[in-house]
N, C-alpha and C positions, 0 to 999 in steps of 0.2 A: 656775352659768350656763355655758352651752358657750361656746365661743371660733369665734367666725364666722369663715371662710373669706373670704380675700380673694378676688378672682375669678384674678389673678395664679395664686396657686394649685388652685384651681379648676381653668381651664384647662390647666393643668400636668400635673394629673393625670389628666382625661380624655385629653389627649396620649398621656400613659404607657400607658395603657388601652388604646386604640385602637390603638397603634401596637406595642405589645407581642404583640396577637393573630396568631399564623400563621396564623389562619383570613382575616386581612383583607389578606394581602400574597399577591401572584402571584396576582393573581386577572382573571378571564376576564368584562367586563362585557358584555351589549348592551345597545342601549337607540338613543332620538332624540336629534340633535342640538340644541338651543336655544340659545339665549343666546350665542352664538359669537362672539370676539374675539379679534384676533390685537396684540398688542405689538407695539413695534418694534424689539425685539430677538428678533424671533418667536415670543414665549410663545404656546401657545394657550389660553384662556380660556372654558370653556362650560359648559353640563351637558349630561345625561344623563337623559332620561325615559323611564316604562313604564307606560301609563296617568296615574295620578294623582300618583306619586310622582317625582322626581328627584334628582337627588345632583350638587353643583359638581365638576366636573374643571379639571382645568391640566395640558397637556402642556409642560415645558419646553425650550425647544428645545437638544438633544442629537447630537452626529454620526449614530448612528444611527437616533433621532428624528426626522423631518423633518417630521411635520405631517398625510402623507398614507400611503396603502396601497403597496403594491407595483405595483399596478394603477396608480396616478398619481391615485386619486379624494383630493379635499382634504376636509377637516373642512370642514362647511359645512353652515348650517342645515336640517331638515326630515331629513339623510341618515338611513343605518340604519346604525349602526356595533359593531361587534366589538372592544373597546377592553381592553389589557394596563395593569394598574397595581399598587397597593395602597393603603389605606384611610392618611390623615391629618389630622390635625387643626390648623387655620390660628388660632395661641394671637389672633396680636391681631383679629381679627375671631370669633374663637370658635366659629367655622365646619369642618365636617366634609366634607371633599375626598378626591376621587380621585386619586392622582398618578398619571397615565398616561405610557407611556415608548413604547408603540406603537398603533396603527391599524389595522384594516384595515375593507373593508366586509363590514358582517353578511351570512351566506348561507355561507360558504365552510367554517363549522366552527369548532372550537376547535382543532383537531387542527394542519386546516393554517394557522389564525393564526399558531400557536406556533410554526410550522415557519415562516414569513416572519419573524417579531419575532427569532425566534435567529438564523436565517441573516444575517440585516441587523444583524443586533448585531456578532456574529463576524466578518463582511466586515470592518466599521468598525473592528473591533480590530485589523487582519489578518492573521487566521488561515488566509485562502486567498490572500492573496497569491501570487503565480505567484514572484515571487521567492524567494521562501521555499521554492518545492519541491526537494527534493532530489534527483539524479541517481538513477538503482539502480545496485549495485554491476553491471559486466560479469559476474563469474565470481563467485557467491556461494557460499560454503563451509558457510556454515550459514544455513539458513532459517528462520523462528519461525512458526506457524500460530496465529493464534486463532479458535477454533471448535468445534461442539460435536462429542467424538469422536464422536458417535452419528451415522446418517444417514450420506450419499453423499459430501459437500461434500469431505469429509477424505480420502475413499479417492481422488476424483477427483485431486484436486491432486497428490496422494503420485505416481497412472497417470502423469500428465502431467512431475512432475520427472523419475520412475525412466527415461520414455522419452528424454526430451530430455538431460540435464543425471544422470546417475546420481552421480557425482563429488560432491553436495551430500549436506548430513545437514539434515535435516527435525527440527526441535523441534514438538511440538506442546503449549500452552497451552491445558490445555480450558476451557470456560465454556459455562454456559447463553447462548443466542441470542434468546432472546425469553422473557416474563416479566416481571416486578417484578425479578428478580435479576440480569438480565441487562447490563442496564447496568453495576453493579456488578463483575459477573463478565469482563466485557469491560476494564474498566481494568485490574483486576488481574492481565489477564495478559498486556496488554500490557507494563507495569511490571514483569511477573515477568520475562519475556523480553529487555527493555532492558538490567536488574540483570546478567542474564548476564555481560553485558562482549563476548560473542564471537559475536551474530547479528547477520547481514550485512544483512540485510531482514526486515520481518515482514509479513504477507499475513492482513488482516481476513475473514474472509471468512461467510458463512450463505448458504443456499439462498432459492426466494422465498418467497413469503406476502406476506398482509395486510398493512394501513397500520399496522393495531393491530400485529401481529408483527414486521415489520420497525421499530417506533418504537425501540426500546432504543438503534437506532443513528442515532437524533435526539435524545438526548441530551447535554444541557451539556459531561456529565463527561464523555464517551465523544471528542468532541471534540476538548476540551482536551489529553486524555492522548492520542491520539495526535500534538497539536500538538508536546505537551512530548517525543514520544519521540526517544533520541538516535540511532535507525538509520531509514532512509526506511520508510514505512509505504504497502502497496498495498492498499486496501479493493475489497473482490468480494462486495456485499449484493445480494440478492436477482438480481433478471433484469437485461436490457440496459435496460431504460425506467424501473426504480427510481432513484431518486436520494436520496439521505440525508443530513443535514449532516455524516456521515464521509466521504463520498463527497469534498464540497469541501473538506474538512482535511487529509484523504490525500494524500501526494507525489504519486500515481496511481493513478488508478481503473480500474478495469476492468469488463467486463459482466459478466464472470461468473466464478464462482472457479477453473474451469477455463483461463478466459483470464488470469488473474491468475496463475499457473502459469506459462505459458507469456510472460508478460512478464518473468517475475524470473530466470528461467535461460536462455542461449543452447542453439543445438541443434548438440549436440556433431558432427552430420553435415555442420554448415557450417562448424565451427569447423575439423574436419579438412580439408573440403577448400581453406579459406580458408589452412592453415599447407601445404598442397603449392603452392598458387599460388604467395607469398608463396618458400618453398623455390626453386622452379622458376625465379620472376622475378629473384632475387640470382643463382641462377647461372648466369643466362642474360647478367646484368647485368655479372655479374664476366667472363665470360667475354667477353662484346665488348670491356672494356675492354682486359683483356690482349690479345686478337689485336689492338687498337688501338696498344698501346705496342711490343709485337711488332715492327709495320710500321713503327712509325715508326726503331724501332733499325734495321731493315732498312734502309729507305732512306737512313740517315745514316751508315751503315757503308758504301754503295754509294758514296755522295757522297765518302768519304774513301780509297777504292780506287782510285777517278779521278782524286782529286788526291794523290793521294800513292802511288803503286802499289808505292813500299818497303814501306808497313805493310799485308801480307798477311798475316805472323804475326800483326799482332794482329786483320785480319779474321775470322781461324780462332780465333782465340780468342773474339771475338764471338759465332761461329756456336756455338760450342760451350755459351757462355751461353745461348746461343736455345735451344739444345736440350734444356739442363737447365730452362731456364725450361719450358718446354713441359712436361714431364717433372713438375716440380711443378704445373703447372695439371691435369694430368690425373688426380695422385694426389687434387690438393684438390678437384676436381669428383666422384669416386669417391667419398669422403671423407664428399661435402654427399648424393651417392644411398643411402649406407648409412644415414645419417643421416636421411634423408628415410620412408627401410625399415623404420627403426628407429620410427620416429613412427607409424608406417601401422600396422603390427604392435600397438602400445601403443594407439592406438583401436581397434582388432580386438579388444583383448582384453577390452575395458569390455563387449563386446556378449554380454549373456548368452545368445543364441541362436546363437553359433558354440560353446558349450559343449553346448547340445542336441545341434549336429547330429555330434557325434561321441558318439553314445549313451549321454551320461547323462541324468541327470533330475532337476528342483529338488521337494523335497517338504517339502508347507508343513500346518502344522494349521487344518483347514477354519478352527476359531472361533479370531482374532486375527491371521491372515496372517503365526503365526511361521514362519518354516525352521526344520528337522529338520534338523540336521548332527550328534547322538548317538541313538544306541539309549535313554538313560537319559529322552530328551526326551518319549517314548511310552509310554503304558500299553494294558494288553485294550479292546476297544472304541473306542479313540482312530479319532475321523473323521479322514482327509487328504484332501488334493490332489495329485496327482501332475503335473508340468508334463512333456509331451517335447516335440517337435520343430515337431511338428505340434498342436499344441493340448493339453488337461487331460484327466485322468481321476478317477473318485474313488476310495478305496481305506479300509480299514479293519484297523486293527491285529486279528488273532485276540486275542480272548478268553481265551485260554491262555497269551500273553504275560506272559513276565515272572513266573507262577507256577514 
């Protein structure tokens, strides 16, 4: 004779059942609202119908749970709603529930539900907290990119540091940018780059596209991991009007990768002229002060010739202080202009077009933007670049080379 199931475990094991399935969690419902009650501890209480059928929901009320949409629409009878949950089973009524954890109303997509329930989840946790953003370094020495080497995004950035800021070394972390893999490939090299130990910034970046192709960086993981990175992180996804949940996790966002460039390095043409200011102000500074202290010995030397007109020697010996004083202000002002010369010169020499215009020439291999600085670096047929003064030319190794 079998041995009958108590209902205790019955229900136990539908539970298990149910609640075991990945098919029934993270799931995307619509449907009508009915039966809508709210607790007083603000549970909400309803279902969910589509035609004939319906299923009990309970939203529990949660920080970033509230009840209603983004929009401000509430749960409330007859709506059309777009509802986040996963599938459970309620042992002591024996009833099969939706736990919903967000809302929004039907009409807007799955796509950007998902993109309200995460963004509102993440705030709640927070992950965009404004306190939480980091500074960027002033002068960063090493840069991290993640991005796919393929395509423009990468060579843009690199234009934009090499002109501004050359003095930085660029890491690049490649990954797919859109895809299934993408996400994926996007934490990992964020994490690759971190592990380093010695990059000063890392710069998110992809060109535009689609909601579908920019989504990898509306994901969870993608978030997270720049939350957790331990150097500031500047995201540059897609145009000016894209916006992505990397976007709000990022220390700083920018519109575009080119401009994300140009936020993470100073431009070494202000920096120069900022340290002759700077140069110029101290010893304009120093120098009022001395002809300040100057006058005052002068007049107190004056004062003590009039009352005491025995001490002439030691007036002339004063004067003769004055004189050497003088005599040092002129060496150390000298001193601060070579110095000044000296600076001017060392930014002169960063600029690789004062090396042009004394007739040489940079030459680079068309495919990978290497420089040629051996013979050994070239074979027959190898395509160049040739850089002069005045703009490019293209050029081509002989055939014959090297034989």
């Amino acid at each position: 004779m079998l041995e009958p199931l108590r209902v205790s475990r019955l229900t136990r094991l539908l539970k298990e059942l149910l609640e075991s399935d990945i098919r029934l969690s993270e799931l995307w419902i619509e449907g009508e609202v009915t039966n809508h009650t709210r607790s007083a501890p603000g549970h909400n209480y309803f279902s969910m119908k589509d035609g004939d059928c319906q299923i009990r929901c309970v939203m529990f009320s949660r920080p970033y749970a509230r009840g209603g949409s983004q929009s401000g629409a509430p749960i409330q009878n007859g709506s059309q709603i777009l509802a986040h949950g996963n599938v459970s089973f309620y042992e002591q009524r024996g009833e099969t529930q939706l736990v919903v954890d967000f809302v929004q109303p039907a009409g807007i997509g799955a796509r950007g539900a998902e993109f309200e329930r995460l963004k509102e989840q993440l705030a709640a946790e927070g992950l965009f907290d404004v306190s939480r953003k980091r500074p960027l370094p002033k002068f960063p020495q090493r840069i991290g990119v993640v991005t796919s080497p393929a395509g423009a995004v990468f060579h843009d950035i690199c234009n934009v540091l090499e002109r501004r800021w050359p003095l930085a070394e660029v890491v690049l972390a490649p990954t797919p940018v859109q895809g299934t893999q993408a996400a994926a490939g996007v934490v990992a090299a964020i994490r690759q780059l971190t592990d380093q130990g010695n990059i000063d910034v890392v710069i998110v970046a992809r060109g535009g596209g689609s909601v579908e192709e920019l989504w990898p960086f509306n994901e969870e993981v993608v978030a997270r991991a720049i939350y957790a990175s331990s150097v500031p992180v500047v995201s540059a996804i897609g145009h000016e009007t894209d916006f992505t949940i990397a976007d709000f996790t990022a220390d700083v966002r920018a519109p575009t990768p080119s401009a994300a460039a140009e936020t993470v390095v100073p431009d070494r043409f202000e920096v120069s002229r900022r340290i002759e200011g700077a140069l110029a102000a101290a010893s304009m500074t120093a120098l009022g002060r001395i002809r300040q202290h100057m006058a005052a010995i002068e007049r107190a030397g004056d004062r003590v010739h009039i009352a005491l007109p025995e001490l002439n020697a030691s007036r002339e010996r004063v004067s003769a202080l004055l004189q050497r004083t003088g005599a040092t202000v002129e060496r150390k002002l000298a001193q601060h202009a070579d110095r000044l010369h000296s600076y001017r010169r060392e930014l002169n020499s960063l600029n690789p077009a004062a090396t042009l215009t004394r007739g040489y020439a940079v030459v680079q291999r068309r495919e990978g933007k290497e420089a040629v600085t051996s013979t050994k670096q070239v074979k027959g047929r190898d395509r160049l670049d040739v850089f002069v003064k005045d703009g490019r030319f293209p050029a081509e190794v002989s055939r014959q080379y090297g034989f």
